[in-house]
N, C-alpha and C positions, 0 to 999 in steps of 0.2 A: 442267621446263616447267610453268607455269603455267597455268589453267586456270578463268575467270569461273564462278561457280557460283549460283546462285538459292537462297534460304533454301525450304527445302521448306514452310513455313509460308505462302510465295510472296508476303507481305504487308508493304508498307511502313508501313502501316496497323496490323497487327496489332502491328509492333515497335514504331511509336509509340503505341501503347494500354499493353503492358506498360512500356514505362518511364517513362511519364507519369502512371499513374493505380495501378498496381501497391504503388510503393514511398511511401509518405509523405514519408522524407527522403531525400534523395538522398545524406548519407552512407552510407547500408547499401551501397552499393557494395564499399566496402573489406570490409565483414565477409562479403562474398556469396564474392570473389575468395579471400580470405584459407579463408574454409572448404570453399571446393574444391581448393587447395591440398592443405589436410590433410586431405582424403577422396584426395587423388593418392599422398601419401604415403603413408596408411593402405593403399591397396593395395600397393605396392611392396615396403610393413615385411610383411605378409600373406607375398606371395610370399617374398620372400626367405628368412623363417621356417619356409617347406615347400617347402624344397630350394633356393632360390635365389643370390641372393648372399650371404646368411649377414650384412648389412648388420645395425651394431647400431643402435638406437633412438634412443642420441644423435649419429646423425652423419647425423640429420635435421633438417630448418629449410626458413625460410622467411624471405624476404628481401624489405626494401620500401627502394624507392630513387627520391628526387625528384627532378629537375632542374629548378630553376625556368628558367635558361639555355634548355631545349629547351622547356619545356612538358608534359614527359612524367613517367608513375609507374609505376613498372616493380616488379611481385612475381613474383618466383622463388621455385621452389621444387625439391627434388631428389626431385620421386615417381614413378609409374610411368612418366610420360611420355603422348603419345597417336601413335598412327601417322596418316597421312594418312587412310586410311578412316575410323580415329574421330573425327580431328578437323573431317572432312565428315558424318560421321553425327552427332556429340555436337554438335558447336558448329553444324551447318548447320540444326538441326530445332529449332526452338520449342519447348519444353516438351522435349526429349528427354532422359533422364538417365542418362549412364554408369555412376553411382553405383548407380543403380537396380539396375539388371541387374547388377552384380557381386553385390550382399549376394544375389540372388536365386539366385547359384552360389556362391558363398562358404561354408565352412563354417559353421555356425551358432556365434556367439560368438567367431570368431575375427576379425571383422573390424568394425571399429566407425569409420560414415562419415558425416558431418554432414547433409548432406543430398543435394538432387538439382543435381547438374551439368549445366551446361548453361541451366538458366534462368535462375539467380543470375549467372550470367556475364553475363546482356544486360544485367542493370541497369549496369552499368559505362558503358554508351550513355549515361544516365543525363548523364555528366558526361567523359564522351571523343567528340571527334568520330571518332577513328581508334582501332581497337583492332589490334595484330600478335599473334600469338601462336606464338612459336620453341617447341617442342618434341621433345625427343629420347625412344625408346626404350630399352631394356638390349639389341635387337640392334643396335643404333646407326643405324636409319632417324631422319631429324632434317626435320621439315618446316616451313614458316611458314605462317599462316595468318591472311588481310587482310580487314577489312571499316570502311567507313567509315556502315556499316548502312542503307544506301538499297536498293540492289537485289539484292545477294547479298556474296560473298567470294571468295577464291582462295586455294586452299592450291596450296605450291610445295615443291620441296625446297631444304635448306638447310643451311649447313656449322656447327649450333648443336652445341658441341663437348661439351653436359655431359647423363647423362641429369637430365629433368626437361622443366619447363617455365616459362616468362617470357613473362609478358604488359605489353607497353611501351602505357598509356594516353595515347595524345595529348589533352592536354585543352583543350574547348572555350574561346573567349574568354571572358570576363568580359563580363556587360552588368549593368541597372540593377539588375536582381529576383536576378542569379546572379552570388557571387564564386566559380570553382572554381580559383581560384590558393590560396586553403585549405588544397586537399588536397597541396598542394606544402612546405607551413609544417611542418616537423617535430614542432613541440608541439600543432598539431591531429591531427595520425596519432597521436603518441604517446596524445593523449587518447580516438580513436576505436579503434584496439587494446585497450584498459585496458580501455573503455566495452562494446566489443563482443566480441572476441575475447581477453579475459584468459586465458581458462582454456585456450584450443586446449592442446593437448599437446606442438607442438612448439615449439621456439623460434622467436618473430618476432622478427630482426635487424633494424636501422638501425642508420646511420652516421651518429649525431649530433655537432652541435656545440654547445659550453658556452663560455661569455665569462667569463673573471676580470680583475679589474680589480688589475693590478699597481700595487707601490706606488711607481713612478717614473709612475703617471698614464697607462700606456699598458695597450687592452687586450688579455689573451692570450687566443687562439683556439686551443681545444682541442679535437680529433675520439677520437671511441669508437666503435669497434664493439656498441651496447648492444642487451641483448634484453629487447621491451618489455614480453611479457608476465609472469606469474608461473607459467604452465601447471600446476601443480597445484591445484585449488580445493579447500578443506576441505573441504566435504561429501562429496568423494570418498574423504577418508581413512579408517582406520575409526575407530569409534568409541573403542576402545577408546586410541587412539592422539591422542586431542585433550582439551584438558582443559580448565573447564569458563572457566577465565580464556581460553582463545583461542577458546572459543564469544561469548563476552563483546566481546571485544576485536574480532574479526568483525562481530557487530551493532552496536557501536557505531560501527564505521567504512563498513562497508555501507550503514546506514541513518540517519545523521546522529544518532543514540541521546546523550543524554550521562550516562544509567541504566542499568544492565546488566536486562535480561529477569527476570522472574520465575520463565519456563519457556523451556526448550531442547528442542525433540522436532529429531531426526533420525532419517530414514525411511530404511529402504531395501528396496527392495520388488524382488523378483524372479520370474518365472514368465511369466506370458502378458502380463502389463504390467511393464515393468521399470522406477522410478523411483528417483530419491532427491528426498529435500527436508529443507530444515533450516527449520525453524520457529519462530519467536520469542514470545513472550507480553509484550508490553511490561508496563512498573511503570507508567506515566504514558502520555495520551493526550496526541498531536501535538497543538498548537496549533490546527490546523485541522480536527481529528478530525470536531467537530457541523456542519462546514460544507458547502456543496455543493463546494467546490473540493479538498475531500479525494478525494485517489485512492486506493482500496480495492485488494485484487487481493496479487497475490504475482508474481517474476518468472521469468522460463521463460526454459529452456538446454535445448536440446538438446545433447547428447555437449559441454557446455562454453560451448557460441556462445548468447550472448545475443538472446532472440528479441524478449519484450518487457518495459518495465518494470512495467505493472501488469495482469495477466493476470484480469480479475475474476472468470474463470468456477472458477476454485479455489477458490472459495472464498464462502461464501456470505453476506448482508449481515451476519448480526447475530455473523457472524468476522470483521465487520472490520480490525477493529485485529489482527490477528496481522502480524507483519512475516515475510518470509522468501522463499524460493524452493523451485522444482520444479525438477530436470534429469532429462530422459527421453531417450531414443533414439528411443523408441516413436511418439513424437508423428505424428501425418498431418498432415504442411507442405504446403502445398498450392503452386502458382507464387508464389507470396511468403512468407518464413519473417514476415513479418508478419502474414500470413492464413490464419489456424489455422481447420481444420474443425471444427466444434463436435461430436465424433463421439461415439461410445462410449469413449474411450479416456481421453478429457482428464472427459467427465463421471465416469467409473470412478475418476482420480486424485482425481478434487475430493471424493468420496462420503468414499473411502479416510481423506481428511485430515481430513474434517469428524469423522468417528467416532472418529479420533485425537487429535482438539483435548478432545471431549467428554470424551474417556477420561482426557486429563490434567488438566483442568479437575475432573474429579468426583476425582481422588488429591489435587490442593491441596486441595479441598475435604473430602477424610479424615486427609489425613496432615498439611497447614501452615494449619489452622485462619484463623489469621492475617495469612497472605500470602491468602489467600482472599477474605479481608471486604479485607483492601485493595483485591484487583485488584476485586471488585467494586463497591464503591466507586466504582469508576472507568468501569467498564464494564457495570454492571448493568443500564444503561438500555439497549443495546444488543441485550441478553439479547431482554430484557422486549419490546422492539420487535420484534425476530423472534418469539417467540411469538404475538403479535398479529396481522403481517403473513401475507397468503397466507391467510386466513380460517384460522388458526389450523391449518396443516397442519402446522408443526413443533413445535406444543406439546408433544406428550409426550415430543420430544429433548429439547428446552428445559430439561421442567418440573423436572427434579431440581438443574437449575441455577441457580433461582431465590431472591432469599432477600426477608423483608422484616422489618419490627421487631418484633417480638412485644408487646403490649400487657400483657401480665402478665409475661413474662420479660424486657423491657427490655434487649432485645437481639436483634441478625441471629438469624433461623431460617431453615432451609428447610422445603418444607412435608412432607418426609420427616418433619423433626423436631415440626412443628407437628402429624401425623398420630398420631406415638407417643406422644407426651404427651396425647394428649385425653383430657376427660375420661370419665369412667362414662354411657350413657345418650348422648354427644353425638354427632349424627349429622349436621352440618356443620360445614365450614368457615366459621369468621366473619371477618369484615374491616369495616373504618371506611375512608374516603377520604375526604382533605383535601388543602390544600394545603402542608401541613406536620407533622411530628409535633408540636409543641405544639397546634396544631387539632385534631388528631384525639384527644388527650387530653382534651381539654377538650369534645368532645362529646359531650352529655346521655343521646346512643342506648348510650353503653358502657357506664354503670353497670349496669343490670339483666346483661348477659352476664356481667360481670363478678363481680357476686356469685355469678350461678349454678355459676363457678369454671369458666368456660368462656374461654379464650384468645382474643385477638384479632389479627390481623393487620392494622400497618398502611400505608396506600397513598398514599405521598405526592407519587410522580409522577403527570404527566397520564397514561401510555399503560396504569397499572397497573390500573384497571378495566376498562381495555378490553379489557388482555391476559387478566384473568380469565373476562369472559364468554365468550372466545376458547375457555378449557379448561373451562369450565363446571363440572370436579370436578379431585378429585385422588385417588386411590386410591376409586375407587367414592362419595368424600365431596363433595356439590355445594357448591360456593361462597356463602356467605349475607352480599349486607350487612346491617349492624346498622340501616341505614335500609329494611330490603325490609318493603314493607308483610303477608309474609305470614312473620313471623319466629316467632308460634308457640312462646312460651316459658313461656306459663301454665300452670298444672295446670287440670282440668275445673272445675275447683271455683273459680277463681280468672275461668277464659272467663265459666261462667255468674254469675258477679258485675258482670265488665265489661260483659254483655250487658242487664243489667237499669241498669244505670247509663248507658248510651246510650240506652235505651229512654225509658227517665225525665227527659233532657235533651235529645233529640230536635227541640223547639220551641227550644231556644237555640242547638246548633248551627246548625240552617236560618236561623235571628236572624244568626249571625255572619257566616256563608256567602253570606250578602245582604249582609251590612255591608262584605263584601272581593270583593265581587264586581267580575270584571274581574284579579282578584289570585289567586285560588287558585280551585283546582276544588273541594277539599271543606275542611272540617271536620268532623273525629273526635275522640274520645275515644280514647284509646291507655292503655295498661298498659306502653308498655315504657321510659316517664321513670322517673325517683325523686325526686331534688332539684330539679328542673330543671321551667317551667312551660306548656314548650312547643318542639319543635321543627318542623321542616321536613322536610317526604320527596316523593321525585318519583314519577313513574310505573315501573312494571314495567320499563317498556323504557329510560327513561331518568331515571337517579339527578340528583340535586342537583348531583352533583362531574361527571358527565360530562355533564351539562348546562354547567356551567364551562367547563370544557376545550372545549366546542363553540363557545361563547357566546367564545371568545376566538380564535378561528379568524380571519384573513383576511375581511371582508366578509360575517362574519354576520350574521344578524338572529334577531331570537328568534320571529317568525312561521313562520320555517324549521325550526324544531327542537321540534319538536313534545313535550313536556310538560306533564303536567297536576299543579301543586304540591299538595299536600296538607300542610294546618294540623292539628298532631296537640297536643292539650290534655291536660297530666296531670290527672285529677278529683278525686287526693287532693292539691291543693295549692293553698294559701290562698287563690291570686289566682283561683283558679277558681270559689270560692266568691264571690267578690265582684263576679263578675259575673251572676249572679240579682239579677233584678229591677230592673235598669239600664234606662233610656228607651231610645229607639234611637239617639236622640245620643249620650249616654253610651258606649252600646255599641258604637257604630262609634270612637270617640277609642280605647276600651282594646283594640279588633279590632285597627286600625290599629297599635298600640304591641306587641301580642304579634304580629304580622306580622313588626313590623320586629325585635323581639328574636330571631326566629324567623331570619330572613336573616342577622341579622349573627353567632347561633350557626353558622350553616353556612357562613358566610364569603363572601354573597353583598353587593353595594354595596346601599345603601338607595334606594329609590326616589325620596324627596325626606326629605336629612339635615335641612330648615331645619326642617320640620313635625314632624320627630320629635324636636328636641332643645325643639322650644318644648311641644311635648306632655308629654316630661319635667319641663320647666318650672313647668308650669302645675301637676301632679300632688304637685311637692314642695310 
């Protein structure tokens, strides 16, 4: 006898909120039904295995069955079953979950259930106007249980002759915005199985059909009982047991790759967080890598069932490019396995991997030399920007993974390496910044370091001085560029010479300093040219090069970026003697000309080319 029943939720309201705003797509239906299935199973294999029916593992399943004729999608399965109580208690209460409460008597490790039952069930509303659901137990109570999800349900009894359970989805019409005759298309279930439930453990059957086109012109229609998943997922296997071409062969097909990885990390982590994850190290960056439409992240399984594709919180920005997945049990799914709790549990797995990437990241980097400068090559800029980012919170994970060209060794270093090698007496780090290695070469500020037999590093991306200021040192050594107006490489005896040579040309720098006014904040006299009869250096806070890099931003202007240029004059070299005793005409044409030689040594555009090349002109 049958018996109208009210959702103890009591809300027509509330069930139209969860499967309206809950799920994004309304295919997660299938994957919702499909993995309480094998959480139904998962208990029944449990029981059976501690005294029960002695049932073996494979003569479990789970069956999906369309009728376009009816309109209905019918999944069975052969697991515990539910009795009339449970299926008024589980299926009658919102948010209630069966699953829940078993693992919570369950022995510990012996029962492994996908998620919570019971709320994954409503999304089915989702795209059924009517849901039935036949269920038998192993004492052979067999009930039905009806709702067309307005005001409650009816559970009855019923002569449903197998244990398990079979839930018949009547599905809604079709209108403009919704086609759910779809989910009746065989090669769409086929595709939402694969997509979502590949890995379940048990087998998902259908009864498909294939068309051959025989050779009298007619075609034959052939049915199979096929099972769509592959329910073992590699990362579950062990390690020892997979080899490095089906790691390969994996990512290339998982993730669209048409290059095998550089690196393979698989994880697997057991205790108070239980994970695994396999982890990829691409050779080459996706074509969309530097874009904004690149999606970052890794993807998440719980016990198999696909939660989402790009999980960003695993992982942190400047690991973007790793490819791969996490599967955990552990996870807190909250009322939609699409809406993960940002808890302790998933930031603990993302901490876990980031310290695993570094780890292997820093072995290419000692043991495959090679494959090292390639991958960074590729990914370096990446690095470098996480260093930067977050006012430089991650710099000292970063910094050992950092490389750049070495100016006297002419070649990648890192600054581990650039630290061992310094010289006797040197007590910083030096660097040049350009917008290319040939510029930075060819800049007049490197000669002097360089004789002193002291190394340079050089920076030829934009975010590279900025990441530097980020870490300010490296091993107790502060960062110096070759343009910092306090670089400090004279001996006493060389200061107190440059000081009496300012002293004594005093009236001619303020001469020039007038003659560029509007152009530069000062001119000085410097000691740290040699060949070279004049450069360019910015302020303390903002260099020449990151003045660039600003100066090319989106709708800058240069009244925004505060800088004070400084005109720095070699005294031992010819052209500086030729300008004593110059009129002020004179002096402002040769001010103007060492200005602009000055800018275009630094790489900066000339104010007006016409007047400098006619001043050349004029000169020969």
């Amino acid at each position: 006898m049958s018996r109208k029943m009210s959702f103890k939720a009591e809300s027509k309201r509330l069930l139209n909120l969860m499967i309206n705003s809950i799920y994004t797509h309304k295919e997660i239906f299938l994957r919702e039904l499909i993995s309480n299935a094998s959480d139904a199973i998962d208990k029944r294999y449990y029981f059976a295995t501690h005294g029960g029916t002695g049932m073996d593992r494979s003569e479990f399943f789970i069956r999906i069955e369309p009728d376009l004729a009816a309109r209905t999608l019918t999944i069975t399965d052969n697991g515990c079953g539910m009795t009339a109580e449970e299926l008024q208690h589980n299926l009658g209460t919102i948010a209630k979950s069966g699953t829940q409460e078993f693992t919570q008597t369950a022995e510990k490790g012996d029962a492994e259930v996908i998620g919570q039952f019971g709320v994954g069930f409503y999304s089915a509303f989702m795209v059924a106007s009517k849901i039935q659901v036949y269920s038998r137990t192993e004492s052979g109570e067999a009930n039905l249980w009806e709702s067309e999800g307005d005001d409650g349900f009816t559970v009855t009894p019923c002569d449903y002759p197998d244990v398990g359970t079979k839930i018949v989805l009547s599905l809604r019409e079709d209108s403009e915005d919704n086609d759910y005759s779809q989910f009746l298309n065989q090669y769409t279930l086929e595709g939402l199985v694969k997509k979502y439930s590949d890995y379940i453990r048990y087998p998902i059957r259908m009864t498909v059909e294939s068309h051959e086109h025989s050779e009298d012109g007619e075609d034959k229609v052939t049915t199979e009982d096929k099972v769509l998943n592959s329910m073992v997922p590699l990362w579950r296997k062990a390690k020892s047991e997979i080899t490095r071409d089906e790691y390969n062969a994996f990512y290339r097909g998982a993730f669209g790759a048409f290059e095998d990885p550089i690196a393979v990390l698989h994880i697997k982590a057991e205790g108070l967080l239980s994970y695994t994850a396999l982890l990829f190290i691409p050779k080459t960056a996706p074509f969309d890598f530097f874009s904004k439409s690149y999606k970052r992240g890794l993807r998440l399984y719980s016990n198999g069932v696909s939660i989402m594709d790009s999980c960003e919180e695993l992982l942190p920005e400047y690991f973007g490019f790793v490819r791969g997945l996490v599967d955990s049990p552990d996870l807190s799914l909250n009322i939609s396995r699409e809406m993960l709790q940002h808890d302790r549990q998933l930031s603990a797995i993302a901490n876990n991997l980031k310290k695993k990437l570094q780890t292997e990241l820093l072995r290419l980097l000692r043991e495959e030399r090679e494959t090292y400068e390639s991958f960074y090559r590729v990914f370096g800029l990446t690095l470098k920007y996480g260093v930067y980012q977050s006012y430089g919170v991650n710099a000292e994970f970063l910094q050992d993974l950092l490389m750049f060209h070495s100016l006297k060794q002419d070649r990648l270093i890192t600054l581990r390496e650039y630290v061992d090698t310094m010289s006797e007496g040197q007590e910083h780090i030096y660097y040049a910044a350009g917008d290319s290695l040939a510029r930075v070469k060819k800049l007049p500020q490197t000669e002097l370091i360089l004789d002193k037999g002291y190394d340079i590093l050089c920076l030829v991306d934009d975010v590279d001085e900025f990441a530097l200021k980020m870490m300010r040192d490296y091993d107790k050594r502060e960062f110096m560029s070759v343009s910092d107006p306090d670089l400090e490489l004279s001996s006493d005896e060389e200061k107190k010479a440059m000081d009496e040579k300012r002293e004594a040309n005093q009236g001619l720098t303020e001469r020039l300093e007038k003659a560029l006014e509007g152009k530069i904040a000062h001119v000085v006299l410097t000691d740290r040219l040699k060949s070279a009869a004049v450069c360019l250096t910015g302020s303390e806070g903002v260099s020449v090069e990151m003045y660039k890099v600003l100066m090319s931003m989106p709708n800058a202007k240069a009244d925004d970026i505060p800088t004070d240029f400084t005109l720095e004059l070699n005294p031992d070299h010819p052209v500086f003697s030729r300008l004593e005793g110059l009129n002020d005409d004179e002096l402002k044409e040769y001010a103007d000309l060492l200005y602009d030689q000055a800018r275009l040594l630094a790489g900066l555009p000339l104010d007006d080319p016409a007047a400098f090349c006619a001043s050349v002109c004029k000169l020969m």
